[in-house]
PyMOL Python script that loads the backbone (N, CA, C, O; Angstrom):
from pymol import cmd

cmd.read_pdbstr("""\
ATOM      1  N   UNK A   1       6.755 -15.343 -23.379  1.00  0.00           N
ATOM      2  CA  UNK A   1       5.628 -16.036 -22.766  1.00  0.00           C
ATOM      3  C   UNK A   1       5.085 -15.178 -21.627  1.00  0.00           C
ATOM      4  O   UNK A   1       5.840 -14.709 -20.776  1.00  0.00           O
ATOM      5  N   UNK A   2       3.637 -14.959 -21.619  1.00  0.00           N
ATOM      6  CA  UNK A   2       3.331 -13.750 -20.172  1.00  0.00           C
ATOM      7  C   UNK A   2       3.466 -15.084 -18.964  1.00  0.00           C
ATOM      8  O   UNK A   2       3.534 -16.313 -18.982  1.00  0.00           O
ATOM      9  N   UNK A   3       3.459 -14.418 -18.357  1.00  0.00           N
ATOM     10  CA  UNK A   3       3.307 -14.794 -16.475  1.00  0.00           C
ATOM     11  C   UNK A   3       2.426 -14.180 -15.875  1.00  0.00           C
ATOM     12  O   UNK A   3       2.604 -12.988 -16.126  1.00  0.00           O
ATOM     13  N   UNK A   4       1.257 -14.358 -14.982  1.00  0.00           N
ATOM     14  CA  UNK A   4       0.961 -13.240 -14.480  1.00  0.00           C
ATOM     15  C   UNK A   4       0.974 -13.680 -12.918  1.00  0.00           C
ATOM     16  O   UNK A   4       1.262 -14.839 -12.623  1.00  0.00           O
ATOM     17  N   UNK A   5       0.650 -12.706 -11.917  1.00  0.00           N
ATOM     18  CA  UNK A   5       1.292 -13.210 -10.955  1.00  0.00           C
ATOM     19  C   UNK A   5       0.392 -12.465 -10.065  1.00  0.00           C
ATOM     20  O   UNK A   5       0.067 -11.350 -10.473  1.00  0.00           O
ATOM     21  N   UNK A   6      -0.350 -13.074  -8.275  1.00  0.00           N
ATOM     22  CA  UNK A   6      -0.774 -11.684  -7.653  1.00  0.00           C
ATOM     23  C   UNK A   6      -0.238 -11.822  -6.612  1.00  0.00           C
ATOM     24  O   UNK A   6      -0.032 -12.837  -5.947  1.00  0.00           O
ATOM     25  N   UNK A   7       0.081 -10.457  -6.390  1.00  0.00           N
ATOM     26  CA  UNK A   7       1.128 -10.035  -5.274  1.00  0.00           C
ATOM     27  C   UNK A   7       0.987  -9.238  -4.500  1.00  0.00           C
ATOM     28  O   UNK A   7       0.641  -8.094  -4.798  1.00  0.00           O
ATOM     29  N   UNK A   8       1.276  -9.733  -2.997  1.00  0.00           N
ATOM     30  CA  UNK A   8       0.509  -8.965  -1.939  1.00  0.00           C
ATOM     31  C   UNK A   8       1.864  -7.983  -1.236  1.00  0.00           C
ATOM     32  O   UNK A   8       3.086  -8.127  -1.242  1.00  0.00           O
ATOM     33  N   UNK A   9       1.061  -7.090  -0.737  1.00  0.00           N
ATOM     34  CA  UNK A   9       2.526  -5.335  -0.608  1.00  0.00           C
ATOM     35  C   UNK A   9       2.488  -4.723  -1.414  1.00  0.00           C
ATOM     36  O   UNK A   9       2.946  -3.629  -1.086  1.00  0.00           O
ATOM     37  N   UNK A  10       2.281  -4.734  -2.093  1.00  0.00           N
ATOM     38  CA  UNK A  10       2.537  -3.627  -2.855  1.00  0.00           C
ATOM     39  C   UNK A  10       2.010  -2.576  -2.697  1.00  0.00           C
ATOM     40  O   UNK A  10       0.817  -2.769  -2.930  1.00  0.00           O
ATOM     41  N   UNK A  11       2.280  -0.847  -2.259  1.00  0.00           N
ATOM     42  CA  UNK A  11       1.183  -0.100  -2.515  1.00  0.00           C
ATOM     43  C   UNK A  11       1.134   1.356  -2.822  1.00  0.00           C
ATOM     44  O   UNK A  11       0.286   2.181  -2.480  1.00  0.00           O
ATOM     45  N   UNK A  12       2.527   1.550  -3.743  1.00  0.00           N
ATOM     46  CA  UNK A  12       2.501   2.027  -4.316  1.00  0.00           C
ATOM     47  C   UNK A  12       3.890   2.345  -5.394  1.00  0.00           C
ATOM     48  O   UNK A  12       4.683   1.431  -5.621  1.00  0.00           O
ATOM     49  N   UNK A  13       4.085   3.769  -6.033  1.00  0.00           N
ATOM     50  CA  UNK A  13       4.865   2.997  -7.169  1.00  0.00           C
ATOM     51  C   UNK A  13       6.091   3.135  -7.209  1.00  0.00           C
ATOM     52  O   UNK A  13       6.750   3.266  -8.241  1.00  0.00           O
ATOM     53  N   UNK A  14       6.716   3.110  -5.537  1.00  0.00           N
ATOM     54  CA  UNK A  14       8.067   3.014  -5.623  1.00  0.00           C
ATOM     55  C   UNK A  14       8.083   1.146  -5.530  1.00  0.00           C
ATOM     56  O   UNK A  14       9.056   0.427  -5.756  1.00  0.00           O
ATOM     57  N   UNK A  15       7.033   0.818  -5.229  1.00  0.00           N
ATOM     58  CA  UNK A  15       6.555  -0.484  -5.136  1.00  0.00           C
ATOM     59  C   UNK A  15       6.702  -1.337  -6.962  1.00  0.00           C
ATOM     60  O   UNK A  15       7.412  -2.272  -7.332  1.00  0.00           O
ATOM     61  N   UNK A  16       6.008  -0.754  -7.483  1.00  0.00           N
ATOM     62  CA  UNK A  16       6.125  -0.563  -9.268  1.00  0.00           C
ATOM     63  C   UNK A  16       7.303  -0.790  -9.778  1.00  0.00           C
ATOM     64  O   UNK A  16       7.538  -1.711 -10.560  1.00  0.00           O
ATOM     65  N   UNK A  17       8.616   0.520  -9.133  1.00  0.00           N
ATOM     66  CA  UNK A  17       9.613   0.386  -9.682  1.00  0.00           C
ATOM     67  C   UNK A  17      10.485  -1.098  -9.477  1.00  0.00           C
ATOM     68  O   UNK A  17      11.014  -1.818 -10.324  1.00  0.00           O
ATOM     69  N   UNK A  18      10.380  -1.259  -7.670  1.00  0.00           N
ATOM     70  CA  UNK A  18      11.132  -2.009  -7.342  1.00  0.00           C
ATOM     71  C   UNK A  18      11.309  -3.673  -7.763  1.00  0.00           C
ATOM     72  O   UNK A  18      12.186  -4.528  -7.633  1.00  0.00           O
ATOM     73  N   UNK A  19       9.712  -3.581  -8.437  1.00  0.00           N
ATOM     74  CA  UNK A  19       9.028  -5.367  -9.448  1.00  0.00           C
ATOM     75  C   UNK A  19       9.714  -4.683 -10.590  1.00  0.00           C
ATOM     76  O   UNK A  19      10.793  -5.269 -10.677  1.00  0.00           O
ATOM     77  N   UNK A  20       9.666  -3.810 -11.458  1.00  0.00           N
ATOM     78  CA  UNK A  20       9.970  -3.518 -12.560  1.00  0.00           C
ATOM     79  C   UNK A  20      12.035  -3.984 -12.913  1.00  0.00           C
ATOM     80  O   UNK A  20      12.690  -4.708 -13.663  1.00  0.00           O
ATOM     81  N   UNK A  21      12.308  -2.819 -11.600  1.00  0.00           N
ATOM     82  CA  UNK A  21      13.882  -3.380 -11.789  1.00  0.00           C
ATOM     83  C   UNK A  21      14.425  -4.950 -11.384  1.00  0.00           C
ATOM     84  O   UNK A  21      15.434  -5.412 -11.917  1.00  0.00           O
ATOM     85  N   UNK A  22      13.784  -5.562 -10.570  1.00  0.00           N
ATOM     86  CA  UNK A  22      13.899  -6.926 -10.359  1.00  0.00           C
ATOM     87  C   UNK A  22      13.836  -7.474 -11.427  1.00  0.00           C
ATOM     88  O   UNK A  22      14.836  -8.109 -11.761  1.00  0.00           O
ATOM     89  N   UNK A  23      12.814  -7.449 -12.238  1.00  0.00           N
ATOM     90  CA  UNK A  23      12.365  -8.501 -13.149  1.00  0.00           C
ATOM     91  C   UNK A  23      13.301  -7.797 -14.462  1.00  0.00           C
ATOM     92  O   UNK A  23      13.444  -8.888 -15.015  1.00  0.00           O
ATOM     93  N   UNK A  24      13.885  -7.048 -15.188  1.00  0.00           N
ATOM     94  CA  UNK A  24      14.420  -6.442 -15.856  1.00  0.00           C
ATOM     95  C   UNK A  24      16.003  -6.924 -15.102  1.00  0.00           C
ATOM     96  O   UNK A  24      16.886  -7.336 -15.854  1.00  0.00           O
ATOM     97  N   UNK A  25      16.197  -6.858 -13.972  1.00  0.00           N
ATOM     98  CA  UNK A  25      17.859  -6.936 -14.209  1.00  0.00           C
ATOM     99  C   UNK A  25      18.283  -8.785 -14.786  1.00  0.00           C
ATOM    100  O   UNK A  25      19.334  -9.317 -15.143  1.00  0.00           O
ATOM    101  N   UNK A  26      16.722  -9.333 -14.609  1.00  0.00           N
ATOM    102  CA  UNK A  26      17.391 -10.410 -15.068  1.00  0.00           C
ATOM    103  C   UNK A  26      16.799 -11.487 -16.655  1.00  0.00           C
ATOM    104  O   UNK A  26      16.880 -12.689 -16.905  1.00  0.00           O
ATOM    105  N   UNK A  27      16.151 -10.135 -17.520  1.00  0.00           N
ATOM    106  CA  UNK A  27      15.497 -10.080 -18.443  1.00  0.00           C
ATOM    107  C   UNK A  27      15.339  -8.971 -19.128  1.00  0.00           C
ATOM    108  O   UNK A  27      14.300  -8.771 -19.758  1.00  0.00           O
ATOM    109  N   UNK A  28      16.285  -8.149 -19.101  1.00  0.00           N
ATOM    110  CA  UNK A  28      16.561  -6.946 -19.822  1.00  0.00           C
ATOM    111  C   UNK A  28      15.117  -5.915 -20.824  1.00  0.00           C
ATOM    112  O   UNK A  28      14.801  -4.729 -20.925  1.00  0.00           O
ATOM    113  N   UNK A  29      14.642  -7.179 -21.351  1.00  0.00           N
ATOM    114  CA  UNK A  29      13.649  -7.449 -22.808  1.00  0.00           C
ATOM    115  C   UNK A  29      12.328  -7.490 -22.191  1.00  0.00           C
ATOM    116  O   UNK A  29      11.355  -7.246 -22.905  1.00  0.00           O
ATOM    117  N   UNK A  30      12.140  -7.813 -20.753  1.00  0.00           N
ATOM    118  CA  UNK A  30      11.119  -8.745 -20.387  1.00  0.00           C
ATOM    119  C   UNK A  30      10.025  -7.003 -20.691  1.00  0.00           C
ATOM    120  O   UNK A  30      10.519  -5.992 -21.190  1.00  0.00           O
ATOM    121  N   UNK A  31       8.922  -7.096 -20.343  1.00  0.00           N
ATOM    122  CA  UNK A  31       7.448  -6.325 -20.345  1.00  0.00           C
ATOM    123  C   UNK A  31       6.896  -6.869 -18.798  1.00  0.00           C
ATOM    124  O   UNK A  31       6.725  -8.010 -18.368  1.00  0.00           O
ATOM    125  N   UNK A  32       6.735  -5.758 -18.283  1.00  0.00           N
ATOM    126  CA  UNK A  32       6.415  -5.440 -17.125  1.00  0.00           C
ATOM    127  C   UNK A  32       5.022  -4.689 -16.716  1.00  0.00           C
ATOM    128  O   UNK A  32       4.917  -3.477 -16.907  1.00  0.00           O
ATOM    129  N   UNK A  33       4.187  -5.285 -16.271  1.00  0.00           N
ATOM    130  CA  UNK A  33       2.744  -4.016 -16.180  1.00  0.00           C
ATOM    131  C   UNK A  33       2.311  -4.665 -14.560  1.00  0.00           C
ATOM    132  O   UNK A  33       2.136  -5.848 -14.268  1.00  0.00           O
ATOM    133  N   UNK A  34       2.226  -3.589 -13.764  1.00  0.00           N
ATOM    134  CA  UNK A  34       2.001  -4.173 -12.537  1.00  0.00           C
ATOM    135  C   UNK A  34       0.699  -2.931 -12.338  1.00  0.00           C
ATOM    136  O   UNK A  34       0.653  -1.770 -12.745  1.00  0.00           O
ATOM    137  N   UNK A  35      -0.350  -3.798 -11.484  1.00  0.00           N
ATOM    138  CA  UNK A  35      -1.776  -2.932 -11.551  1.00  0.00           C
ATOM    139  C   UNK A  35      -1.856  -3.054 -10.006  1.00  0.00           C
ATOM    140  O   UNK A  35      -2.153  -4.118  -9.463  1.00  0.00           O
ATOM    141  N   UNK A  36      -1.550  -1.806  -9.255  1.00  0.00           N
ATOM    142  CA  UNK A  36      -1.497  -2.310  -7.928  1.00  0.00           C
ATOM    143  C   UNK A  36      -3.157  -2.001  -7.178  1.00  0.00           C
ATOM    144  O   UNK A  36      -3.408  -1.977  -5.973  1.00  0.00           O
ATOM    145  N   UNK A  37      -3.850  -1.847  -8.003  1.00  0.00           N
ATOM    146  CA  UNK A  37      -5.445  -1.714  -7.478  1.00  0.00           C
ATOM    147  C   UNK A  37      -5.527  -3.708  -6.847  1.00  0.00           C
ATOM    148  O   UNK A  37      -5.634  -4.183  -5.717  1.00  0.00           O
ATOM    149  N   UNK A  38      -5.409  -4.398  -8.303  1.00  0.00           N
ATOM    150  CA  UNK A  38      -5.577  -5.796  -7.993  1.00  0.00           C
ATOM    151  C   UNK A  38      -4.264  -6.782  -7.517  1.00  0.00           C
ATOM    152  O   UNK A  38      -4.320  -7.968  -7.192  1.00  0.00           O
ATOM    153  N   UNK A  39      -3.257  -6.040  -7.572  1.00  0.00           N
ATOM    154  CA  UNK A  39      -2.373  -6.561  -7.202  1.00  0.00           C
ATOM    155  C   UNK A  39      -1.521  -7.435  -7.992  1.00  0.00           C
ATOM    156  O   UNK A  39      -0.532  -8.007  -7.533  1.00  0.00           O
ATOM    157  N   UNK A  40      -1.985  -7.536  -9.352  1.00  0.00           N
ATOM    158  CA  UNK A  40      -1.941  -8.233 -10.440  1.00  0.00           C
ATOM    159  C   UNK A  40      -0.060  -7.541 -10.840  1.00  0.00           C
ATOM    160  O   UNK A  40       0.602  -6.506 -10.760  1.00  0.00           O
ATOM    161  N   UNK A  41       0.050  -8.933 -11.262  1.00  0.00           N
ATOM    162  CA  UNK A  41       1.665  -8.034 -11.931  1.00  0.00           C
ATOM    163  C   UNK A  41       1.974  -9.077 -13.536  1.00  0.00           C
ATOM    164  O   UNK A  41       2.736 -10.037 -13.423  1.00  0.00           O
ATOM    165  N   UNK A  42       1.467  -8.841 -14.633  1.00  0.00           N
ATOM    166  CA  UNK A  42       1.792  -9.064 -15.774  1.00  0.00           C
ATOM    167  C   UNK A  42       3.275  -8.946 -16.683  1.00  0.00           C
ATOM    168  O   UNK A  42       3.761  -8.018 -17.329  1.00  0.00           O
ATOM    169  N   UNK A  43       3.725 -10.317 -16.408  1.00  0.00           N
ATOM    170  CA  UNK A  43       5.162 -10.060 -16.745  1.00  0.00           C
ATOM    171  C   UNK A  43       5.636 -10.982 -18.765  1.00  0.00           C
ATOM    172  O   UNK A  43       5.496 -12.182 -19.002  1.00  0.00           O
ATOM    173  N   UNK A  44       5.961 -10.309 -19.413  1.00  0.00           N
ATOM    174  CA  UNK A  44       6.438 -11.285 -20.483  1.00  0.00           C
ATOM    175  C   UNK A  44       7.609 -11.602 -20.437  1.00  0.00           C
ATOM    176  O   UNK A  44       8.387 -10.649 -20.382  1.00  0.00           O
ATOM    177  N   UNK A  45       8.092 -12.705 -20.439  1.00  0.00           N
ATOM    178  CA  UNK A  45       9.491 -13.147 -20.926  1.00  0.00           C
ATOM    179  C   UNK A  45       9.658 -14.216 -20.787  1.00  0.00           C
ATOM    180  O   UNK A  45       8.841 -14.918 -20.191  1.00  0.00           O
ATOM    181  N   UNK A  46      10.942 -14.747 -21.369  1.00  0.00           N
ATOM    182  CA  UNK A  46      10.968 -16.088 -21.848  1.00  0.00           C
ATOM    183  C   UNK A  46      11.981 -17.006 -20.710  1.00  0.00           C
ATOM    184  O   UNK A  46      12.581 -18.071 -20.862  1.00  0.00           O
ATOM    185  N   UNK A  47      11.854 -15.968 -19.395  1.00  0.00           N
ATOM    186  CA  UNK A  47      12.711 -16.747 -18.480  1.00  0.00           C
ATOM    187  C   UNK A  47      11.116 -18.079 -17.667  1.00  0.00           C
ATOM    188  O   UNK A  47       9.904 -18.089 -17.887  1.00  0.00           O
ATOM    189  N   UNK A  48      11.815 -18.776 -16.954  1.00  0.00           N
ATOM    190  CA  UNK A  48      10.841 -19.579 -15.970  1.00  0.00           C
ATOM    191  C   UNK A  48      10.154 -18.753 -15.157  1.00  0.00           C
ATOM    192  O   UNK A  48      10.628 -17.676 -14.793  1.00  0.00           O
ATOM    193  N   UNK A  49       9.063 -19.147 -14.825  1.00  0.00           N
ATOM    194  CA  UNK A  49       7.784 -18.456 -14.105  1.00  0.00           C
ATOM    195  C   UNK A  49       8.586 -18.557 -12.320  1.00  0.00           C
ATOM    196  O   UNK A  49       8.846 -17.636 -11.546  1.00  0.00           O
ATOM    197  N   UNK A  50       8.709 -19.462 -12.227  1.00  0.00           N
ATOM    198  CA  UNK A  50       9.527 -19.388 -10.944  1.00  0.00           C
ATOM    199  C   UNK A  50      10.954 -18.846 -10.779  1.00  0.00           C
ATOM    200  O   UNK A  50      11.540 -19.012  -9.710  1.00  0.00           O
ATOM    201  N   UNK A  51      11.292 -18.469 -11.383  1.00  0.00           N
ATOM    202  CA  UNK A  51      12.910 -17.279 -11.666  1.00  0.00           C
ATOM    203  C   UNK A  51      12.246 -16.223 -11.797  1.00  0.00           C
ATOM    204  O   UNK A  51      13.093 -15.422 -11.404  1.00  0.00           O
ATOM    205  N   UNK A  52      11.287 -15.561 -12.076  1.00  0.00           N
ATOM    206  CA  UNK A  52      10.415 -14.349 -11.721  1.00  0.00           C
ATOM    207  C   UNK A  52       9.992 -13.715 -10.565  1.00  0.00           C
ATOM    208  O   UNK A  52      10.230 -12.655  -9.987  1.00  0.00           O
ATOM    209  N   UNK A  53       8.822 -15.343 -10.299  1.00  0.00           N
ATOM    210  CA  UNK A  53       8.419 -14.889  -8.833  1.00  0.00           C
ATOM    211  C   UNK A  53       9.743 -15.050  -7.550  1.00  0.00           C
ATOM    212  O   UNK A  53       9.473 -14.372  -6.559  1.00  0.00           O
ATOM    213  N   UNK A  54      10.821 -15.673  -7.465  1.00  0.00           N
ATOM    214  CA  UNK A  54      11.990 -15.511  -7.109  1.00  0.00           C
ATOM    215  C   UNK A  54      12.400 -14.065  -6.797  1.00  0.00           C
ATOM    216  O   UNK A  54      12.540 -13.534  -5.696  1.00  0.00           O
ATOM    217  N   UNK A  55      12.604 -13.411  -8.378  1.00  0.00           N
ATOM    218  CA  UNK A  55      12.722 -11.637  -8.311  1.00  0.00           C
ATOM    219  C   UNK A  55      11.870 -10.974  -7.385  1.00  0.00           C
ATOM    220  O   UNK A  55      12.282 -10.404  -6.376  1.00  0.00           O
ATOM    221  N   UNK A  56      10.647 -11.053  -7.742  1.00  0.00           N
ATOM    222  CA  UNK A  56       9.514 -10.528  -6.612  1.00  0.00           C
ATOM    223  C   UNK A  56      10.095 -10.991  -5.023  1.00  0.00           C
ATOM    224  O   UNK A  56      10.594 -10.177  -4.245  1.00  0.00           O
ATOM    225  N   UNK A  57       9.947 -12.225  -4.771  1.00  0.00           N
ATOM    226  CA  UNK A  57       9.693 -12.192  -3.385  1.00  0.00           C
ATOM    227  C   UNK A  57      11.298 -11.762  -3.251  1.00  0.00           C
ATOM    228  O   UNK A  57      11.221 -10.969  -2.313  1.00  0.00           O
ATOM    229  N   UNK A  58      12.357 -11.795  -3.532  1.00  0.00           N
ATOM    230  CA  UNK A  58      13.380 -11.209  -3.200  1.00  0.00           C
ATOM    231  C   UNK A  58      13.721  -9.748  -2.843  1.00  0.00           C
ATOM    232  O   UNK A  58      14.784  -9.272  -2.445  1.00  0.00           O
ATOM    233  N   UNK A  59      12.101  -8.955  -3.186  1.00  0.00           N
ATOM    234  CA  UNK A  59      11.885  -7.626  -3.484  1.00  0.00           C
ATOM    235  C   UNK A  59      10.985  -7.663  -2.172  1.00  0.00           C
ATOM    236  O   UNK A  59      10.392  -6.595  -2.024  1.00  0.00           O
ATOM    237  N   UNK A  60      10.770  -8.425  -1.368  1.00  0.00           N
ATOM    238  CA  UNK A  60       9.784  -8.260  -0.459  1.00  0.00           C
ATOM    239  C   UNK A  60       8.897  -8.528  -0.727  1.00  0.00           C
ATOM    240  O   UNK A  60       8.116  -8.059   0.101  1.00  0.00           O
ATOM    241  N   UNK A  61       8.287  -9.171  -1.604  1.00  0.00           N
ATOM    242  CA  UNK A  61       6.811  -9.287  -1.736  1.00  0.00           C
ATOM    243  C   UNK A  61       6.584 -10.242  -1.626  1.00  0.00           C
ATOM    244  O   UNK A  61       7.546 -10.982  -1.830  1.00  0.00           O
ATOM    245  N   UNK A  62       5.066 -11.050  -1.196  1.00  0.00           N
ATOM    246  CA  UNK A  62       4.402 -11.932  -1.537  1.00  0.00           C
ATOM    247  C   UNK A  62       4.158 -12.656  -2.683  1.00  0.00           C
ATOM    248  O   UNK A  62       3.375 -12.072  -3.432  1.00  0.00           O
ATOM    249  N   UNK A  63       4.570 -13.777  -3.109  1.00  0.00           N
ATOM    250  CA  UNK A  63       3.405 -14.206  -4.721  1.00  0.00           C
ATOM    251  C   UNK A  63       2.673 -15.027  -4.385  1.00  0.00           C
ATOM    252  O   UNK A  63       3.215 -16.075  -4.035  1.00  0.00           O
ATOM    253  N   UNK A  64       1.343 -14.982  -4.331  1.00  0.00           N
ATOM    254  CA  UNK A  64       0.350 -16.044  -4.353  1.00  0.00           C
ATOM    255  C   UNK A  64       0.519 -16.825  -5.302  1.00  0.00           C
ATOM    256  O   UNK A  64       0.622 -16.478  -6.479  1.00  0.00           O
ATOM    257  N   UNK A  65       0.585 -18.494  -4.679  1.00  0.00           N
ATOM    258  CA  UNK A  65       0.543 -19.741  -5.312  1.00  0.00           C
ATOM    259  C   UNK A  65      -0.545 -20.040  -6.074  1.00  0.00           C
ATOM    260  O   UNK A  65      -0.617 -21.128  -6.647  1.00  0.00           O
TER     261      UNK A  65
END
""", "prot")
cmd.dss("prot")
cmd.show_as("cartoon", "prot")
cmd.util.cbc("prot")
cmd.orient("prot")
């Protein structure tokens, strides 16, 4: 299922990695595309949308509600 999510900090792509390994250590499978022009972070997987943004802000970031 996608998620998409916008997220403020980010700004650049050690920024990328650090959403990428979050969301992967707890979705192995998941698809990850983070566009840090818009801040946009496009996630697929079949975990809850809020066990995601969880990963993120645990990463430091913002998720807009």
């Amino acid at each position: 299922m996608p998620h998409v999510f916008q997220v403020q900090g980010m700004s650049c792509q050690h920024c990328v990695k650090a959403i990428e390994r979050a969301i992967r250590a707890l979705d192995a499978d998941a698809r990850v595309h983070v566009d840090l022009a818009s801040g946009r972070v496009e996630i697929e997987s079949a975990l809850p949308r809020e066990a995601l943004a969880a990963a993120i802000r645990e990463e430091g970031y913002t998720v807009a509600s």
